[in-house]
VEXDRENLUM-893656 format. One line per 3 residues: their letters; for each residue x, y, z of N, C-alpha, C. Coordinates in steps of 0.1 Angstrom, whole numbers, always signed. Layout:
BEGIN
a> X,Y,Z,X,Y,Z,X,Y,Z  ... .
END
This chain:
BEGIN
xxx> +8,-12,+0,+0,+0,+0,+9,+13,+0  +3,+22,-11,+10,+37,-10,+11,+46,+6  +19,+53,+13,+19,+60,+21,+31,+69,+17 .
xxx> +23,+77,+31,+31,+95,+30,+37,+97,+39  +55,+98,+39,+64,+98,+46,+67,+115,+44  +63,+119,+55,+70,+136,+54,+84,+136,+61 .
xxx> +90,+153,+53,+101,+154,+55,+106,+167,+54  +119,+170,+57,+119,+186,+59,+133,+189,+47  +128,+201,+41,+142,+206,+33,+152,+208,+40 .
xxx> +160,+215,+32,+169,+221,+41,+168,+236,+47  +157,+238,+37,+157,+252,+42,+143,+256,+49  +141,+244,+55,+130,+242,+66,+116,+238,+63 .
xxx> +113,+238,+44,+101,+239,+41,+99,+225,+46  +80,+218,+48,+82,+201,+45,+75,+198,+31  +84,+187,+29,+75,+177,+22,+71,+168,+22 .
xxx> +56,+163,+16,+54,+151,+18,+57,+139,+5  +58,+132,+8,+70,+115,-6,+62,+106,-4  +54,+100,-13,+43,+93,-11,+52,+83,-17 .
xxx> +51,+70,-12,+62,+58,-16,+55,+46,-13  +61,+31,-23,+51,+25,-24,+62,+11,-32  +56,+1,-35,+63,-8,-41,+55,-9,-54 .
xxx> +63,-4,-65,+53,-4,-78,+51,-25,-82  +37,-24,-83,+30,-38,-85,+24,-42,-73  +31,-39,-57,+25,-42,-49,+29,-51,-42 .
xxx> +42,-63,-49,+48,-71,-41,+65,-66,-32  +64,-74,-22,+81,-73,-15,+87,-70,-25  +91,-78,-34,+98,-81,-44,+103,-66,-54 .
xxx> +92,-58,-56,+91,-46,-61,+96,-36,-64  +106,-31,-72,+110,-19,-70,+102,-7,-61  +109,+1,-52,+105,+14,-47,+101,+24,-54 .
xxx> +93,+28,-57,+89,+43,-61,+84,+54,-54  +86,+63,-56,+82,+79,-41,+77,+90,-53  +69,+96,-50,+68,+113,-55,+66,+120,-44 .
xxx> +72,+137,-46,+71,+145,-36,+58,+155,-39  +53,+161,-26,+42,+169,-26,+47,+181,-17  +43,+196,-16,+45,+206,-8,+32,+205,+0 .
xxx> +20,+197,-4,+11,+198,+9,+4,+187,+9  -2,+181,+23,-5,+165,+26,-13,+167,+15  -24,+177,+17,-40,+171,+9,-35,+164,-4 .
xxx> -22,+171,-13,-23,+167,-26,-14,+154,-24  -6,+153,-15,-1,+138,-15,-11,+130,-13  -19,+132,-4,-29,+121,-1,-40,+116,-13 .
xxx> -43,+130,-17,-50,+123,-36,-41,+114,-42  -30,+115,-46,-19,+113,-56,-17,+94,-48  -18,+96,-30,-19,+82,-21,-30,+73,-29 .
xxx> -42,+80,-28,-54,+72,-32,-50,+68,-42  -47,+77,-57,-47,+72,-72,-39,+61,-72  -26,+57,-65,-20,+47,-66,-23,+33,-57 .
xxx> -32,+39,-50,-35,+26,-42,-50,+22,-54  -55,+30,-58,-65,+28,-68,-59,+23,-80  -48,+20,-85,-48,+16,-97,-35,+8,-96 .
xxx> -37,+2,-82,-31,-15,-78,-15,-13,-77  -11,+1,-70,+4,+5,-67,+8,+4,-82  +6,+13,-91,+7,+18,-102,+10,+32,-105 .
xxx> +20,+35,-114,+19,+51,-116,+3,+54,-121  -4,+65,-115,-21,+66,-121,-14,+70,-137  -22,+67,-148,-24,+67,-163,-21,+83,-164 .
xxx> -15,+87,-172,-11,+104,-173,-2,+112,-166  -1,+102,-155,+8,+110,-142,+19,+108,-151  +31,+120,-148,+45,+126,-151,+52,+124,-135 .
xxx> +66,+116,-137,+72,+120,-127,+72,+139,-123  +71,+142,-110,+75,+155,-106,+64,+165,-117  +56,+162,-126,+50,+175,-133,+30,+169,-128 .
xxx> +32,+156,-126,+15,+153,-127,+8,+149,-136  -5,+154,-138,-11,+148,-155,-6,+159,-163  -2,+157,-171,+1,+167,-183,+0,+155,-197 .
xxx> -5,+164,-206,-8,+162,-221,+4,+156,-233  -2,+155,-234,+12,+140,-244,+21,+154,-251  +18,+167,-252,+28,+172,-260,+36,+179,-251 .
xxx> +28,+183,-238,+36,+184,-225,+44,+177,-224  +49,+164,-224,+54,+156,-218,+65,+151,-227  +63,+156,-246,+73,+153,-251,+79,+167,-250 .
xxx> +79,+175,-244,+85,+187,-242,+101,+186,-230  +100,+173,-221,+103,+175,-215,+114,+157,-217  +124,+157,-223,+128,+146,-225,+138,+137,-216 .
xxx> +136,+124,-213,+143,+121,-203,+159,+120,-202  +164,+120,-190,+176,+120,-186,+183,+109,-190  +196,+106,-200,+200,+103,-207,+210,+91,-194 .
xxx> +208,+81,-198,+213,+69,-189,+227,+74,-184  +236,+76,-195,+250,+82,-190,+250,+93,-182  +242,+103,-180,+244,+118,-177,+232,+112,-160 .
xxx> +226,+101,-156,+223,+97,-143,+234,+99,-133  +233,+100,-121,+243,+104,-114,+252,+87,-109  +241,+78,-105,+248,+66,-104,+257,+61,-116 .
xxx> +254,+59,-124,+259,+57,-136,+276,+65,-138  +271,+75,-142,+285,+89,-141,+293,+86,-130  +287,+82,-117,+296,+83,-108,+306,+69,-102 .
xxx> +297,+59,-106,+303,+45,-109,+316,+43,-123  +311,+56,-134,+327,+56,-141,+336,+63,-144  +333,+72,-132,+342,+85,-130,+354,+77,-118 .
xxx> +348,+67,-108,+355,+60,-98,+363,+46,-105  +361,+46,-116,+361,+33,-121,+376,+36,-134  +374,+49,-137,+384,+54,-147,+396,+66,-137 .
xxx> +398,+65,-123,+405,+70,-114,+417,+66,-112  +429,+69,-116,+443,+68,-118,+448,+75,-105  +458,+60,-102,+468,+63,-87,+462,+59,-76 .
xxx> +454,+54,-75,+444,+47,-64,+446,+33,-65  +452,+30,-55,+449,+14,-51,+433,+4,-51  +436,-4,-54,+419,-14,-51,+410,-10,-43 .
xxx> +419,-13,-27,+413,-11,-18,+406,+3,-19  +411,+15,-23,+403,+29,-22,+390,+30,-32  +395,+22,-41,+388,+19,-54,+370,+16,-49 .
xxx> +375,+1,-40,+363,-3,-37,+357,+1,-24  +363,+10,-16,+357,+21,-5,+352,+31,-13  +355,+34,-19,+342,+46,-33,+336,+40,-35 .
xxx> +331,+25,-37,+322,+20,-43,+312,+18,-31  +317,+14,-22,+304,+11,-9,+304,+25,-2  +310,+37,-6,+306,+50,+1,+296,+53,-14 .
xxx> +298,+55,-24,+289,+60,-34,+273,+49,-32  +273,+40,-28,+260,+32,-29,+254,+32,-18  +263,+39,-6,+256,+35,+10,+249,+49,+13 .
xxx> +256,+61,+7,+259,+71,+13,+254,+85,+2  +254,+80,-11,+250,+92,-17,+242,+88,-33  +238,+76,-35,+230,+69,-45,+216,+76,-39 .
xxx> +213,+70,-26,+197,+69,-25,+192,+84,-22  +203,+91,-22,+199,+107,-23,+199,+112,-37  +208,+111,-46,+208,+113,-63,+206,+104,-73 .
xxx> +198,+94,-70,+193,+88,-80,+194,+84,-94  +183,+97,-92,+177,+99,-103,+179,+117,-107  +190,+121,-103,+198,+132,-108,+206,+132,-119 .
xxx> +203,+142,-124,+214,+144,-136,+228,+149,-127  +236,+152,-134,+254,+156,-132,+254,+165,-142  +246,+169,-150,+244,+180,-158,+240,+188,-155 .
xxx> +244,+203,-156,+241,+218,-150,+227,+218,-157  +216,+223,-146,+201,+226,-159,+196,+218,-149  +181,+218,-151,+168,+211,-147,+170,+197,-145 .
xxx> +167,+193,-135,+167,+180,-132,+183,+175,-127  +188,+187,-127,+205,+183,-126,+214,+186,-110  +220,+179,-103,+225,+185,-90,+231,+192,-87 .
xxx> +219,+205,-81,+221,+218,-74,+226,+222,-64  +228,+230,-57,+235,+238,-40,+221,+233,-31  +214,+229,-36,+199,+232,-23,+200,+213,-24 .
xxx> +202,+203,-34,+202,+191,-25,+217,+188,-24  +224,+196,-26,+234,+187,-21,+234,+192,-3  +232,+203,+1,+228,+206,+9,+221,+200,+21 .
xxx> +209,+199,+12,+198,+188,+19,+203,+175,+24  +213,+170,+13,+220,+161,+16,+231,+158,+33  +240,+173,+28,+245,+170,+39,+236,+170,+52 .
xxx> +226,+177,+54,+218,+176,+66,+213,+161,+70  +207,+158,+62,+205,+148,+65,+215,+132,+69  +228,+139,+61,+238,+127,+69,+242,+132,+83 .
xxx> +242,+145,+86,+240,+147,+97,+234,+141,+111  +222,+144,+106,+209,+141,+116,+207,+123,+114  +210,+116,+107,+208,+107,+101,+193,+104,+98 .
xxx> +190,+111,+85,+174,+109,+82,+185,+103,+71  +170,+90,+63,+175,+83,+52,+173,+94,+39  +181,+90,+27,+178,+96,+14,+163,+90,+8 .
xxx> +160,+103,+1,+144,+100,-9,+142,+85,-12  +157,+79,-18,+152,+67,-25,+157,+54,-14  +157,+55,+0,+159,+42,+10,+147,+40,+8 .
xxx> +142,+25,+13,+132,+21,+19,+126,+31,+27  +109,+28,+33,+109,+31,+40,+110,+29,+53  +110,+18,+58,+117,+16,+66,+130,+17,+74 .
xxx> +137,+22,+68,+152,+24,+66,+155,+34,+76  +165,+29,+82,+170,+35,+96,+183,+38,+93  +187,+52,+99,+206,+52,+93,+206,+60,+106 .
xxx> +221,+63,+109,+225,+69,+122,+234,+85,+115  +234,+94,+125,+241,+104,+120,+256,+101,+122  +257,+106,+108,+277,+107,+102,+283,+117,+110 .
xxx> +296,+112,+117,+303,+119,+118,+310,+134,+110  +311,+149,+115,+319,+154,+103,+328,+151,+93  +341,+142,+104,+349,+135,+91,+344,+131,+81 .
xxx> +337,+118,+89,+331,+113,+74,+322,+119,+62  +314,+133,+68,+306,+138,+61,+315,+142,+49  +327,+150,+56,+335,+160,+45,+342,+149,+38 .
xxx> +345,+136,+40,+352,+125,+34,+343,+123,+20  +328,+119,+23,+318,+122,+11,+315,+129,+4  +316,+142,+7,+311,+153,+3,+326,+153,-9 .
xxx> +339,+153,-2,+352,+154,-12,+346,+145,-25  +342,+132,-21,+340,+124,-31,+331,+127,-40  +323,+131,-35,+311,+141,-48,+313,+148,-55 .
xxx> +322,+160,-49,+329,+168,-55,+341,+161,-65  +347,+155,-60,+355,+149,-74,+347,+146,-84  +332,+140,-86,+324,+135,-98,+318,+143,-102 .
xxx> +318,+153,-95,+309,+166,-100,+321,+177,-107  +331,+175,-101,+343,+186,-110,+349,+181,-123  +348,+167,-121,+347,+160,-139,+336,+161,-146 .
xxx> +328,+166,-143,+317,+178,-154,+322,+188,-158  +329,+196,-148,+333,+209,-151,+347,+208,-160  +352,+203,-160,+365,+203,-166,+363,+194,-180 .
xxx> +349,+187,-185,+353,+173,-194,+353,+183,-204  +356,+180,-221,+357,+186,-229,+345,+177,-237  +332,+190,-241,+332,+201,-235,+325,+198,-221 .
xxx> +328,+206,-216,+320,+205,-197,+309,+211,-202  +301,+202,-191,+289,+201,-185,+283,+208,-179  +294,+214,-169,+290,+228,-162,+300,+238,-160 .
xxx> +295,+249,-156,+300,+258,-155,+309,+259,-144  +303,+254,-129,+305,+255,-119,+304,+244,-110  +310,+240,-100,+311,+225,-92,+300,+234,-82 .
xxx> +291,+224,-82,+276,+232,-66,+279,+226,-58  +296,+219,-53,+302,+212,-41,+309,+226,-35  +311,+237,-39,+320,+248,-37,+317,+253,-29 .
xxx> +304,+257,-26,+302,+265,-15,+293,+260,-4  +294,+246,-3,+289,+237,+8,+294,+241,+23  +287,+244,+30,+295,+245,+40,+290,+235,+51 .
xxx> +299,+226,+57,+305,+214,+59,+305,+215,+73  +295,+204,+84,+298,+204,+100,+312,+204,+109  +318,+213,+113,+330,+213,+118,+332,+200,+133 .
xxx> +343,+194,+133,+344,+187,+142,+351,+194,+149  +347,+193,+165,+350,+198,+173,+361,+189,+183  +354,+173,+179,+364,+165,+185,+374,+155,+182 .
xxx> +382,+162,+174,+392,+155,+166,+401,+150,+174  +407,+162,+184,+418,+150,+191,+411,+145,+203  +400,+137,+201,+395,+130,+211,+397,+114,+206 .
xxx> +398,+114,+191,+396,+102,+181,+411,+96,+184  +426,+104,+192,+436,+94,+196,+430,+97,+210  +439,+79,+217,+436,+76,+228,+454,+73,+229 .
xxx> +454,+74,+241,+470,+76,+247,+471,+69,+263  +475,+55,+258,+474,+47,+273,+493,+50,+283  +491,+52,+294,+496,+56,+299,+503,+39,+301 .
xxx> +514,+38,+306,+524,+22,+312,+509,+14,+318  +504,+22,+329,+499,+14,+337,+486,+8,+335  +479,+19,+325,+467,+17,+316,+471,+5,+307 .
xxx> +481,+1,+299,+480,-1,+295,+487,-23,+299  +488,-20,+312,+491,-31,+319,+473,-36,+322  +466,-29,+328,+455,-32,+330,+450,-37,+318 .
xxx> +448,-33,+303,+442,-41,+292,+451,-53,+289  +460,-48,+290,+469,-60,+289,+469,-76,+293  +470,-71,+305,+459,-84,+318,+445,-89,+317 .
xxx> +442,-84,+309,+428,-92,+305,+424,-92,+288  +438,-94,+280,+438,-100,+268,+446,-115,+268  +433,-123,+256,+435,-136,+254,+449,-143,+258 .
xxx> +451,-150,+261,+467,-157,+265,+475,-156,+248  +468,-162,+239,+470,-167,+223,+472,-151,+216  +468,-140,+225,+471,-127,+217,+478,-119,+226 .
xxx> +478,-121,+234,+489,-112,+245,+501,-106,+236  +514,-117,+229,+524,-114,+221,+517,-102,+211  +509,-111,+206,+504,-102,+191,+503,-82,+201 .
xxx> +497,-84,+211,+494,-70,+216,+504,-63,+217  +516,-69,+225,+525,-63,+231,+535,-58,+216  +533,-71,+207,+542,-62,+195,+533,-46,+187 .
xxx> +527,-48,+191,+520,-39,+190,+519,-27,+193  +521,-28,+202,+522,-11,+214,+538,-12,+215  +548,-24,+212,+563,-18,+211,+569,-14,+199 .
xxx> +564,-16,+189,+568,-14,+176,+563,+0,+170  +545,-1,+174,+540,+12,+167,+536,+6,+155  +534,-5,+146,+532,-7,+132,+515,-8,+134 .
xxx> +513,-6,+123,+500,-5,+115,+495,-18,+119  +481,-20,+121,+476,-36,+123,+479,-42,+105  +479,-37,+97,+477,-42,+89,+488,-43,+82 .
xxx> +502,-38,+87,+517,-45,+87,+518,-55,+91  +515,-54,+114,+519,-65,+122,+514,-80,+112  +499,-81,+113,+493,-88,+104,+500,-96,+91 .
xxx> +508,-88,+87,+514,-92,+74,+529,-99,+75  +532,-98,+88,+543,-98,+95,+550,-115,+91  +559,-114,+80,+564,-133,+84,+577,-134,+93 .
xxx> +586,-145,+90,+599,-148,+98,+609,-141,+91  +610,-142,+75,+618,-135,+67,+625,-122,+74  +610,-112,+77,+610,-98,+76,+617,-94,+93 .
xxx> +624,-106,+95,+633,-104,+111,+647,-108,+110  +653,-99,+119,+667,-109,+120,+668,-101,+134  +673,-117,+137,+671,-117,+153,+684,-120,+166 .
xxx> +689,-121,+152,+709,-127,+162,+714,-113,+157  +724,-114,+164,+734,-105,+157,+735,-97,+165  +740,-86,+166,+748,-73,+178,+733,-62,+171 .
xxx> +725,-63,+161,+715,-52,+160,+703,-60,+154  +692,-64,+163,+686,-68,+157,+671,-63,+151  +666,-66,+139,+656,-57,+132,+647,-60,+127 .
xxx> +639,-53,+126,+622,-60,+118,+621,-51,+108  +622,-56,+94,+618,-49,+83,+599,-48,+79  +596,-40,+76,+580,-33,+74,+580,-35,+59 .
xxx> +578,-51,+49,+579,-50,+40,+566,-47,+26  +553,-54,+37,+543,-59,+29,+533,-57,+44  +522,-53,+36,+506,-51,+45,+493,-55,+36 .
xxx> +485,-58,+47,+473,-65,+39,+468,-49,+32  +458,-52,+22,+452,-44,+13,+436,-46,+10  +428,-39,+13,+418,-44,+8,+416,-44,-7 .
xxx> +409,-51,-11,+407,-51,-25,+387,-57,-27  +386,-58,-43,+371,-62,-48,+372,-72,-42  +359,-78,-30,+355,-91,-26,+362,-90,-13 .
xxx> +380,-86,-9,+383,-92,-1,+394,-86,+4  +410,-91,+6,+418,-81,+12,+432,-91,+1  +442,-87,-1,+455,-93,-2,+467,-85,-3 .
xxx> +477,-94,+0,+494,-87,+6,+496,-80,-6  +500,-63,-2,+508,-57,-11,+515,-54,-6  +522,-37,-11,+532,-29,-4,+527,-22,+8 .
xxx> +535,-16,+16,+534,-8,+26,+524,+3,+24  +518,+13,+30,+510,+22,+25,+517,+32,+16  +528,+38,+24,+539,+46,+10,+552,+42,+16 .
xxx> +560,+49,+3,+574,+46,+6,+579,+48,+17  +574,+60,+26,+583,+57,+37,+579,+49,+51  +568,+42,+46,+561,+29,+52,+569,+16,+52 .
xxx> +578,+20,+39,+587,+4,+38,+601,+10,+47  +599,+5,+58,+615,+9,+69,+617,-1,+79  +633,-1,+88,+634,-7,+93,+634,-4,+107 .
xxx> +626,-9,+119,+629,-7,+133,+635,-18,+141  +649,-14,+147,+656,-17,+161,+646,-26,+166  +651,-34,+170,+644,-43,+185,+651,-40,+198 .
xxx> +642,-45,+207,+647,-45,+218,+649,-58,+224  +655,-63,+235,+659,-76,+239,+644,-87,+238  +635,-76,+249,+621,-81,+249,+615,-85,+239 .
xxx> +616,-78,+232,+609,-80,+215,+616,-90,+208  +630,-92,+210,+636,-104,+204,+631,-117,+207  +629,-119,+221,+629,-127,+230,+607,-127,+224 .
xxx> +607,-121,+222,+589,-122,+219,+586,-133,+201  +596,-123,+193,+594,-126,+183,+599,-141,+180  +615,-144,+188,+618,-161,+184,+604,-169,+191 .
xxx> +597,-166,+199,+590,-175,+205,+580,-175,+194  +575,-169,+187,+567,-166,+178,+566,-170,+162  +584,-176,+163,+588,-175,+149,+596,-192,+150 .
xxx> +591,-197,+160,+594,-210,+165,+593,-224,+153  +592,-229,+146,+589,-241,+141,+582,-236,+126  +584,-226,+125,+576,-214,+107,+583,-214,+102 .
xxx> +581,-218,+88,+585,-215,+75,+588,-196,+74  +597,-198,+67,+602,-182,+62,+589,-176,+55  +581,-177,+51,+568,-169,+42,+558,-175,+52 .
xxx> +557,-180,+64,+543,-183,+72,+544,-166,+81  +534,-169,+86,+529,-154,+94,+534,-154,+110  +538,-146,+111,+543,-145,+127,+534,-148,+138 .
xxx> +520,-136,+133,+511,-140,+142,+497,-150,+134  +487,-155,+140,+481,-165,+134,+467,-168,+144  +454,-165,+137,+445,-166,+140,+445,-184,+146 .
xxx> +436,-185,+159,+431,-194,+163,+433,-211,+150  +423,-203,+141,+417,-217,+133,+428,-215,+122  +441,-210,+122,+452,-205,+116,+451,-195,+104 .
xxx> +462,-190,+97,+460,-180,+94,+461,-168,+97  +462,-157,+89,+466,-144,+95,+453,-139,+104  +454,-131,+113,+445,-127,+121,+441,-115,+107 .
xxx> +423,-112,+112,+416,-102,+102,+410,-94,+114  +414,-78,+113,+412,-68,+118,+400,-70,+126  +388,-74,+122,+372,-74,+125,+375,-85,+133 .
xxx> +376,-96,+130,+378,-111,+137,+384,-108,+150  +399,-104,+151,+400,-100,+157,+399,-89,+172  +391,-80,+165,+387,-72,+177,+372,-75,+185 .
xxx> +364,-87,+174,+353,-92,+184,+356,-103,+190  +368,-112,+188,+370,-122,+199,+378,-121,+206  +387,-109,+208,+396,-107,+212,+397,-84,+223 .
xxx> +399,-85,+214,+399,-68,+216,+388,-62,+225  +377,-70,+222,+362,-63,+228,+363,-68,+240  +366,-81,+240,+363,-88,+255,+374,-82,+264 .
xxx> +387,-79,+259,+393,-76,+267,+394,-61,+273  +382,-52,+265,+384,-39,+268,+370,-39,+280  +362,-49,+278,+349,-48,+288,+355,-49,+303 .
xxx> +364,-62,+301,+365,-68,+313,+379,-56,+321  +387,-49,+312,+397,-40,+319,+386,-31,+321  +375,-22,+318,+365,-12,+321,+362,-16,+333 .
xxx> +356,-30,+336,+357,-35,+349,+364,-34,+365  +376,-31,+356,+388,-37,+366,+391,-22,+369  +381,-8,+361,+391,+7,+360,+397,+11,+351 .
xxx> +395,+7,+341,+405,+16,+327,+392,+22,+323  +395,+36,+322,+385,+45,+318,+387,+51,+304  +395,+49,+297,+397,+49,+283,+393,+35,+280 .
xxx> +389,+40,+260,+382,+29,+252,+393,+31,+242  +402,+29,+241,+412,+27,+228,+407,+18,+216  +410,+21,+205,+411,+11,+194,+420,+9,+195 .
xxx> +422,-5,+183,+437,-13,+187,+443,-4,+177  +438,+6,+168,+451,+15,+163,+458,+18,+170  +449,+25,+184,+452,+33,+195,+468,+28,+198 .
xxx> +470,+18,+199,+481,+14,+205,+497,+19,+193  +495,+22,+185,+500,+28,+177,+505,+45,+185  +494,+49,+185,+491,+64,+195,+497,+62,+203 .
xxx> +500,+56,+212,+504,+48,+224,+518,+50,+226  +520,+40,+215,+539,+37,+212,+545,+49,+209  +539,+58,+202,+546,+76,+199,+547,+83,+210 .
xxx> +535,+79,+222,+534,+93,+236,+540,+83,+240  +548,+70,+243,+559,+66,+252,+570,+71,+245  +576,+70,+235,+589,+71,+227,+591,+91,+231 .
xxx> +580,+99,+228,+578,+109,+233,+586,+112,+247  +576,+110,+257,+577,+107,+273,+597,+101,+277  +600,+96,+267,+615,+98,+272,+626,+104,+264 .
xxx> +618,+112,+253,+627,+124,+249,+633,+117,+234  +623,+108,+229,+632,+105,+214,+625,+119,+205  +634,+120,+200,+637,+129,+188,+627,+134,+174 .
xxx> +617,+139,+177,+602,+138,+169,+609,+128,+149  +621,+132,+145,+627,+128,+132,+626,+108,+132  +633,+108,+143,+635,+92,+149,+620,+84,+147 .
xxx> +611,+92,+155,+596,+93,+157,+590,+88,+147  +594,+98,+137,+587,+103,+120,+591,+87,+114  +608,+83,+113,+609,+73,+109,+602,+60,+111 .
xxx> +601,+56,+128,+599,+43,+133,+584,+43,+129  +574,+50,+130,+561,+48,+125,+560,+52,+110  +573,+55,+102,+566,+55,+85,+561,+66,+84 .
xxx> +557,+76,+87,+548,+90,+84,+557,+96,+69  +552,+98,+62,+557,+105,+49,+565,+117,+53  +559,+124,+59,+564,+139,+60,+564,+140,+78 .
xxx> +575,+153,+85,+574,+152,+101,+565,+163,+102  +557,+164,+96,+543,+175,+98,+533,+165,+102  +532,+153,+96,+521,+146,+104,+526,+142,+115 .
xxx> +543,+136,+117,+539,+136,+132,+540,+144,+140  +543,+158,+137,+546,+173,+146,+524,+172,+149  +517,+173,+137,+504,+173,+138,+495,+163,+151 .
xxx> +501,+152,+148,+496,+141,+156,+502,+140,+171  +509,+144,+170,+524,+144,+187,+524,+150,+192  +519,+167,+185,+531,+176,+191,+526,+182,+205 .
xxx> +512,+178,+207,+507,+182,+218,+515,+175,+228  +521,+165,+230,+525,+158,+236,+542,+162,+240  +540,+174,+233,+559,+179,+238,+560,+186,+248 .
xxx> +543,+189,+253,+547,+195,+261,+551,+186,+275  +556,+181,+274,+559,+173,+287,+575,+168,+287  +579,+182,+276,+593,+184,+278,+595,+200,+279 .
xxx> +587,+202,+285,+589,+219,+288,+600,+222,+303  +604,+213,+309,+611,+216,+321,+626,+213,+311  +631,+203,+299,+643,+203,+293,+645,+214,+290 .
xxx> +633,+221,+282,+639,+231,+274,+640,+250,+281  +634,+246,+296,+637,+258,+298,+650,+256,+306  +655,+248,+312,+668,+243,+314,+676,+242,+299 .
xxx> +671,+244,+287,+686,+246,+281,+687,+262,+276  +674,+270,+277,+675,+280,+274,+683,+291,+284  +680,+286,+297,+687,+292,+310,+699,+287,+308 .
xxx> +703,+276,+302,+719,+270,+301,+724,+280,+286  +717,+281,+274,+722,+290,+265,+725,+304,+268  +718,+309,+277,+719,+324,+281,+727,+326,+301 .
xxx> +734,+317,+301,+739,+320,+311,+756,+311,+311  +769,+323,+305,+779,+315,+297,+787,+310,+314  +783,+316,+324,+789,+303,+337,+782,+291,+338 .
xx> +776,+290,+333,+766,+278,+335,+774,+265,+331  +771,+255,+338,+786,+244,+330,+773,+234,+323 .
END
């Protein structure tokens, strides 16, 4: 049966979207039209419940009954110039992008911005995507109201800012290859003057476990992952390094011993598989320490040179997800328990390993290298708050620079 789901613009008017399964079964594709006032959705309800969840005979998407020469007046949106369409081979013909990004465009364009532009053009003009839905749009990821064309039933939660402006970039990239194609499409990208929910709580997204915090989760992770943890928060590597981690990529005798960062999982179409590091200065080598020697032979015990250091239960490399529900979750319930008042992710432990290495005065460069950062702006960005807990060195060297008795 047809019904009237109201809804608000963005610029506060409502509408009412009369929606329905054309034919009448589950099975059905979804169809909606919009109304500016109930009474007329509600006629427009009846005619389709009267003619067995059917467009009524004459109706026009968006215009109503109009006259057969009305209607050739007004010609349909050309398959290519649909926004799904355009936007599936605008992400599809994208140079320098790995798989894995490849196919996170593909489940952010279908989760996140399909059931809002449909049935939009990408062409400047009538029927084409304007400042007022994209707009609409972002509000709605906001607040998490679903897009025109979800079910109705359809429940979504509000998006974070990051993620919003993560989207919104992505729109904007398929909308500014209109503007630029020869000849372009438009004049102007209507991504330009969006203006975008500010996050207020960015550095709340790192968590920073202190020695003893971090003795407490510690203590109530699996016996089978304990190692996997501790390499973890001593090394600083990516889960999706450690993960990748074999015997080869060690050498463990010798007066210096080292773990090379050679290869990390990737996600890709369907699934994930071993590539390179994330960038070049992702492929590096870090020092061990005695402890970590003494962790990794026990770990690297009776393996083949290409098996995995660490190794899920039913074997295999451990997967991020698997991982943090049989393992990570339980152990963070039961330390909440015990008094740890931080909720770290197991990136977190990453965060972790930089505010220790910090805390005893290594060298932000040193820093930059052992965790791979391209440039020392991300870790000056990510750290730097953290220097201040070298403010007693440095006014002791500035009282030492300006005072020449000073020994």
């Amino acid at each position: 049966m047809a019904r009237i789901k109201p809804r608000t613009r963005a610029n506060g008017e409502h509408v009412y979207r009369v929606v329905w399964r054309e034919g009448g079964t589950r099975t059905d594709p979804w169809q909606g039209e919009d109304f500016d006032d109930e009474v007329s959705a509600k006629r427009f309800c009846d005619l389709v419940n009267g003619h067995g969840q059917q467009w009524p005979p004459g109706w026009v998407k968006g215009k109503g009954f109009v006259t057969e020469e009305e209607e050739e007046e007004t010609p349909e949106i050309p398959p290519g110039e649909l926004f799904p369409a355009y936007a599936e081979r605008y992400i599809g013909l994208l140079t320098g992008v790995q798989d894995g990004t490849r196919s996170n465009y593909r489940k952010m364009l279908a989760t996140h911005l399909v059931p809002w532009f449909k049935e939009l053009s990408v062409r400047q003009g009538p029927g084409g995507i304007g400042q007022d839905e994209i707009s609409a749009w972002v509000n709605d990821l906001q607040n998490g109201r679903p897009g025109p064309h979800h079910p109705p039933q359809a429940k979504r939660r509000a998006l974070a800012p990051k993620t919003i402006r993560n989207l919104h970039g992505l729109l904007y990239g398929v909308l500014q290859a209109t503007v630029i194609a020869e000849p372009p499409w438009r004049s102007t990208n209507p991504c330009v003057h969006t203006r975008l929910p500010e996050d207020a709580h960015t550095a709340d997204e790192q968590v920073f476990l202190e020695r003893e915090e971090f003795a407490i989760l510690r203590s109530h992770v699996h016996a089978d992952s304990v190692d996997l943890v501790d390499a973890l928060a001593a090394t600083g590597l990516r889960w999706s390094e450690m993960a990748a981690l074999q015997p080869r990529d060690l050498t463990l005798h010798g007066s210096r011993p080292m773990l090379r960062v050679q290869r990390a999982w990737k996600r890709i179409e369907g699934g994930k598989a071993l590539g390179a590091p994330k960038t070049k200065r992702s492929r590096r080598t870090l020092v061990l320490s005695p402890y970590l020697v003494q962790l990794f032979k026990r770990n690297c015990a009776g393996k083949e040179p290409n098996d995995f250091v660490f190794t899920a239960p039913e074997g295999g490399a451990w997967d991020s997800g698997g991982f943090y529900h049989a393992r990570w979750k339980t152990a963070l319930m039961a330390a909440s328990r015990d008094g740890l008042t931080k909720r770290p992710r197991i990136h977190d432990l990453r965060h972790t390993h930089a505010s220790w290495l910090i805390a005893k005065k290594v060298p932000l460069p040193a820093i930059q290298a052992r965790l791979g950062h391209e440039s020392i702006t991300t870790t000056v960005d990510r750290y730097g708050h953290l220097l201040a807990m070298l403010d007693d060195e440095i006014i002791e060297a500035i009282e030492w620079s300006m005072n020449p008795m000073a020994a």
